[in-house]
DOMAR-110318 format. One record per atom (N, C-alpha, C): x, y, z. Coordinates in nm, 3 decimals. Layout:
BEGIN
east = X | north = Y | up = Z
...
END
This chain:
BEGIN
east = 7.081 | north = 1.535 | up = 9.143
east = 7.079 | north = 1.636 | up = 9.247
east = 7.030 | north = 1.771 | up = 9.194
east = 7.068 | north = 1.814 | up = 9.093
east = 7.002 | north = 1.910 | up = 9.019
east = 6.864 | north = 1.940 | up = 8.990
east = 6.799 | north = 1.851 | up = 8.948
east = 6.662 | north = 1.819 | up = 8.963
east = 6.589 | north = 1.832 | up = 9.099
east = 6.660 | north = 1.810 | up = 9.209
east = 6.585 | north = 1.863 | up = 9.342
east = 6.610 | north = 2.006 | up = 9.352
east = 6.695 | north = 2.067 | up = 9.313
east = 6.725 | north = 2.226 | up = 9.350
east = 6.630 | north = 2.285 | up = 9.260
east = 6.567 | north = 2.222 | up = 9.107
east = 6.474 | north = 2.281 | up = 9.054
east = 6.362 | north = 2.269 | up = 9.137
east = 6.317 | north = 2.194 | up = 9.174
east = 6.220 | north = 2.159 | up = 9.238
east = 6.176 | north = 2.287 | up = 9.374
east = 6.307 | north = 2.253 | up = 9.429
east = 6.280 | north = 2.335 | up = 9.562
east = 6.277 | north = 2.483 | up = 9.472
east = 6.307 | north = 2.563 | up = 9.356
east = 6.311 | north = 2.658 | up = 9.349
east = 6.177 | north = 2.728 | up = 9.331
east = 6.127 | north = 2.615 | up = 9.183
east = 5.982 | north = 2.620 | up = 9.181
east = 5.888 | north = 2.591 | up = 9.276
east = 5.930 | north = 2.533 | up = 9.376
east = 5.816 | north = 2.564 | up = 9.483
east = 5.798 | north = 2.715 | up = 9.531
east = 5.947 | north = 2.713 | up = 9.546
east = 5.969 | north = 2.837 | up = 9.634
east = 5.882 | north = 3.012 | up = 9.552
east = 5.945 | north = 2.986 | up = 9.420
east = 5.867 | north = 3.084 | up = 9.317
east = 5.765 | north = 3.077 | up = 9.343
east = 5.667 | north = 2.948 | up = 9.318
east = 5.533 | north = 2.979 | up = 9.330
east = 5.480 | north = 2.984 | up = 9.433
east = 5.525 | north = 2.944 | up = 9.557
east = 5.507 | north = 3.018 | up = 9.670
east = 5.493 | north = 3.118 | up = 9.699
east = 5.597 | north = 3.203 | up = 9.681
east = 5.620 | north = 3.359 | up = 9.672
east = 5.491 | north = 3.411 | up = 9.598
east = 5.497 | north = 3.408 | up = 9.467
east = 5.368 | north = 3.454 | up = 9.383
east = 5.266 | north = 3.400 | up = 9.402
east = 5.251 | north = 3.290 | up = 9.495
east = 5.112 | north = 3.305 | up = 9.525
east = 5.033 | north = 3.375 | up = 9.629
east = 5.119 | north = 3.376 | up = 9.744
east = 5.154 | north = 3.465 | up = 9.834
east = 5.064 | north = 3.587 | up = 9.840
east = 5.218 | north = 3.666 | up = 9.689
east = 5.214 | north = 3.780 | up = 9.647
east = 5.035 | north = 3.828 | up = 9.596
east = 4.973 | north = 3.726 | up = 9.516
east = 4.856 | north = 3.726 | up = 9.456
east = 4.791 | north = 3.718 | up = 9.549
east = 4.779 | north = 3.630 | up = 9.614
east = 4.673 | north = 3.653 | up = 9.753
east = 4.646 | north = 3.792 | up = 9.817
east = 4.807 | north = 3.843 | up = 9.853
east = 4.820 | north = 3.973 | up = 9.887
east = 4.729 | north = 4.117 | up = 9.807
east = 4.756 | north = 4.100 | up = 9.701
east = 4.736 | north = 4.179 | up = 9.583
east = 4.527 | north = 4.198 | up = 9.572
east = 4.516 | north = 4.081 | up = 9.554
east = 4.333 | north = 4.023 | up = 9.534
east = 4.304 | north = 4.001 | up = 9.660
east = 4.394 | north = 4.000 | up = 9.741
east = 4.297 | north = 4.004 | up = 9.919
east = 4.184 | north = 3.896 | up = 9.962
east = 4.314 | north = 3.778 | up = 9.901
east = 4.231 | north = 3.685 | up = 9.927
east = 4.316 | north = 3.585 | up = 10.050
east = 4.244 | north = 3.542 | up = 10.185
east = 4.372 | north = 3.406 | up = 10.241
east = 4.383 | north = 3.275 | up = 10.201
east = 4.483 | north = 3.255 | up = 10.195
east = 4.495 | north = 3.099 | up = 10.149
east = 4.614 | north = 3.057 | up = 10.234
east = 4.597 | north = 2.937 | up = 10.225
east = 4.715 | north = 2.827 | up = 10.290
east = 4.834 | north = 2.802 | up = 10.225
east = 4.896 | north = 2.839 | up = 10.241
east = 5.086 | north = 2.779 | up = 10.221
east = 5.064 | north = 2.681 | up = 10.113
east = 5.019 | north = 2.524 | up = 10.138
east = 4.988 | north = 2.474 | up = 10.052
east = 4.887 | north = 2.514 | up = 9.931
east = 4.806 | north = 2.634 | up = 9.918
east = 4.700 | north = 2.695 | up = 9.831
east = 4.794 | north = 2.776 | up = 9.757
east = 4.870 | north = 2.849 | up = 9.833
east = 4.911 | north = 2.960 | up = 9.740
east = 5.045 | north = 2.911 | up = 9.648
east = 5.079 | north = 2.807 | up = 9.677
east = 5.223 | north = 2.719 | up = 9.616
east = 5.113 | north = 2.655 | up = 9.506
east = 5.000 | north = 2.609 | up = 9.499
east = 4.953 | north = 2.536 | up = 9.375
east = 4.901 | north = 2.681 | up = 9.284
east = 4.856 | north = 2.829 | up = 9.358
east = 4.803 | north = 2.913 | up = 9.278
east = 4.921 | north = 2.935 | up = 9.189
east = 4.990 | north = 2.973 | up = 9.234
east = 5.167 | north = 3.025 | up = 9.198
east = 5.204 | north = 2.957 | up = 9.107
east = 5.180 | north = 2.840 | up = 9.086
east = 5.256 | north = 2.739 | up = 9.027
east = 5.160 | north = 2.716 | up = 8.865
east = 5.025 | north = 2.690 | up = 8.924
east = 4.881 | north = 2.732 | up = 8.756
east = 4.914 | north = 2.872 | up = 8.720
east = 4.968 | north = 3.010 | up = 8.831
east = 4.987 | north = 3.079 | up = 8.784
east = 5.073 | north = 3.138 | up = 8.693
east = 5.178 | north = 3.081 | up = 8.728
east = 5.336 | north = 3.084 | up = 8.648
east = 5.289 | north = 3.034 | up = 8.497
east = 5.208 | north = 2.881 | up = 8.478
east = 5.174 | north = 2.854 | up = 8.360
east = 5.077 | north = 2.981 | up = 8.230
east = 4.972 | north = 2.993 | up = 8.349
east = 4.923 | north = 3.075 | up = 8.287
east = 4.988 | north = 3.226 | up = 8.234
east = 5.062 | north = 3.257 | up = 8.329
east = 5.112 | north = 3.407 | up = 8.268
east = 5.230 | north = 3.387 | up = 8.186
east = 5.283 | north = 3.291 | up = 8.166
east = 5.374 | north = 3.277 | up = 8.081
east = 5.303 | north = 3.242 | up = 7.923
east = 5.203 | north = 3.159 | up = 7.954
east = 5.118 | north = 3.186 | up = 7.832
east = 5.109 | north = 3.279 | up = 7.790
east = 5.049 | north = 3.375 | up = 7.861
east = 4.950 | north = 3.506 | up = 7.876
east = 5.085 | north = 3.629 | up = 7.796
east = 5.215 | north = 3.620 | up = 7.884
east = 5.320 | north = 3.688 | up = 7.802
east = 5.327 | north = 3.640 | up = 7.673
east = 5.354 | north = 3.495 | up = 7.688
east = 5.434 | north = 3.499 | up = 7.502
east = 5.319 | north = 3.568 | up = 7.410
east = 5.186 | north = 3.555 | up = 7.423
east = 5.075 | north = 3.629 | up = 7.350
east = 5.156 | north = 3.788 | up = 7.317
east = 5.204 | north = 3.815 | up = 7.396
east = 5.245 | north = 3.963 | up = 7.398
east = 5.342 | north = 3.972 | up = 7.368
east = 5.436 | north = 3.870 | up = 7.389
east = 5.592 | north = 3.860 | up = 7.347
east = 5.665 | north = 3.922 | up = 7.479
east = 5.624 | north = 3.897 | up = 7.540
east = 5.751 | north = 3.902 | up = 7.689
east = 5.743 | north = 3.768 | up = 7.709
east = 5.854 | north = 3.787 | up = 7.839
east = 5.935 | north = 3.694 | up = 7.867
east = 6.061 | north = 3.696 | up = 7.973
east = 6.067 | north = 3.579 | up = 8.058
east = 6.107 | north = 3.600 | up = 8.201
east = 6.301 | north = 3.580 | up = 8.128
east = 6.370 | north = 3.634 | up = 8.189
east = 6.493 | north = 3.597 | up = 8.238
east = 6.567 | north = 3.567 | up = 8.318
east = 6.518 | north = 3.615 | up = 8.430
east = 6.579 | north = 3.603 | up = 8.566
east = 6.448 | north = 3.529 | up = 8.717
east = 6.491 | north = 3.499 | up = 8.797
east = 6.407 | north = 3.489 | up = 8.915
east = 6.317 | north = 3.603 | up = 8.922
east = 6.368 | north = 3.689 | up = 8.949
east = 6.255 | north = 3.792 | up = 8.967
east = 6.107 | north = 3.862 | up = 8.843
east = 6.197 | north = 3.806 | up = 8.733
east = 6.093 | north = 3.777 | up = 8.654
east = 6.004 | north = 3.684 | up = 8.642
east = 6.069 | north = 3.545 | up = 8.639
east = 5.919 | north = 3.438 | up = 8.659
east = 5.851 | north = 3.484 | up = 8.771
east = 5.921 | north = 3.552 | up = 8.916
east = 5.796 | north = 3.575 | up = 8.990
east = 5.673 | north = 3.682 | up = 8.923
east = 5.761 | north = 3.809 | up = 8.878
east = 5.626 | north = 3.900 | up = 8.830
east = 5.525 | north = 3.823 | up = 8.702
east = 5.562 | north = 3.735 | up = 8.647
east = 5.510 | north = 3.665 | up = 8.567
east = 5.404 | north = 3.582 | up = 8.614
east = 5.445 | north = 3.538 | up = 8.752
east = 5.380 | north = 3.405 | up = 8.818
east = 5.248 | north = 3.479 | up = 8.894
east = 5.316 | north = 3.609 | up = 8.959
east = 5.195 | north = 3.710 | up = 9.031
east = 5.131 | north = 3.746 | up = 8.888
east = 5.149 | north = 3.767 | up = 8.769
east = 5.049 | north = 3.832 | up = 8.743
east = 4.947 | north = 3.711 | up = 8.688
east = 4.992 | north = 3.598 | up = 8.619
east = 4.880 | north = 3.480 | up = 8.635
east = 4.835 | north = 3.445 | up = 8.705
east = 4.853 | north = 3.445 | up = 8.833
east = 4.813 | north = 3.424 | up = 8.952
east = 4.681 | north = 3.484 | up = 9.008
east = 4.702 | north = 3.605 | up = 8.972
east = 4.613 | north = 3.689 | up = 9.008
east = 4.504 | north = 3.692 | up = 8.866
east = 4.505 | north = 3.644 | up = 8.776
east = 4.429 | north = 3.632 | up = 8.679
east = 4.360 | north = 3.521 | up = 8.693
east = 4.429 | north = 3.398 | up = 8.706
east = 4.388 | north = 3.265 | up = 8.786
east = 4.260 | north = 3.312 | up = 8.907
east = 4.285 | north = 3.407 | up = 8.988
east = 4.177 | north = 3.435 | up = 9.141
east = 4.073 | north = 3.506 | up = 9.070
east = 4.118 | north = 3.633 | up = 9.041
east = 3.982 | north = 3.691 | up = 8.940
east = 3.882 | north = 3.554 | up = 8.894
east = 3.950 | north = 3.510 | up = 8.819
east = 3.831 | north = 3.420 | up = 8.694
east = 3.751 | north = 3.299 | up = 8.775
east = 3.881 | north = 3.250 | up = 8.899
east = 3.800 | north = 3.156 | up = 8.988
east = 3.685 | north = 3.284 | up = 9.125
east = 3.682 | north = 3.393 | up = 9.151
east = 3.564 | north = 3.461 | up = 9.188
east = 3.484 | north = 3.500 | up = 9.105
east = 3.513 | north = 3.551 | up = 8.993
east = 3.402 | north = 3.593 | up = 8.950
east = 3.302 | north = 3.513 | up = 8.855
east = 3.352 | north = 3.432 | up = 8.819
east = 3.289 | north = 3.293 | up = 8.752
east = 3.248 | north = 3.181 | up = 8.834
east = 3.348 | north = 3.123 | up = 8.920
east = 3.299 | north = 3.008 | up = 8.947
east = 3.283 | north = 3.015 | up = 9.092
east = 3.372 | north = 3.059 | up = 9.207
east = 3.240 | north = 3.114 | up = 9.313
east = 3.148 | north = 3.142 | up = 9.286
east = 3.084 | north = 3.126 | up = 9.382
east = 2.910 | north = 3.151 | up = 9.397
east = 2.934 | north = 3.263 | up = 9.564
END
């Protein structure tokens, strides 16, 4: 049962931050779009922190974590690989 409440949380996080990133880069996406951005994003900025040595503790941290990969994630997919 535990394992579903992770589940639903991490959706919910990367939902939110993808959301949030969409918001931010002014881009629209679909419910289902911004839950998969959120979710590559979370990976990536958590990468992107430990490089730097931060690091989430709380909910509200994996989200600012998740928005800011997120939004690094949209950058690199416009300006590179759009056309």
């Amino acid at each position: 049962m535990g394992w579903l409440i992770n589940l639903i949380v991490t959706l919910a996080v990367g939902g939110v931050s993808g959301w949030l990133a969409g918001k931010i880069m002014k881009t629209e996406n679909s419910l289902v779009m911004n839950i998969i951005i959120g979710l590559i994003g979370g990976g990536v900025g958590g990468i992107v922190m430990s490089f730097i040595g931060l690091g989430a503790t709380n909910i509200i941290g994996d989200i600012l974590i998740s928005v800011v990969g997120a939004c690094l994630c949209i950058f690199v997919y416009n300006k590179f690989i759009k056309k």
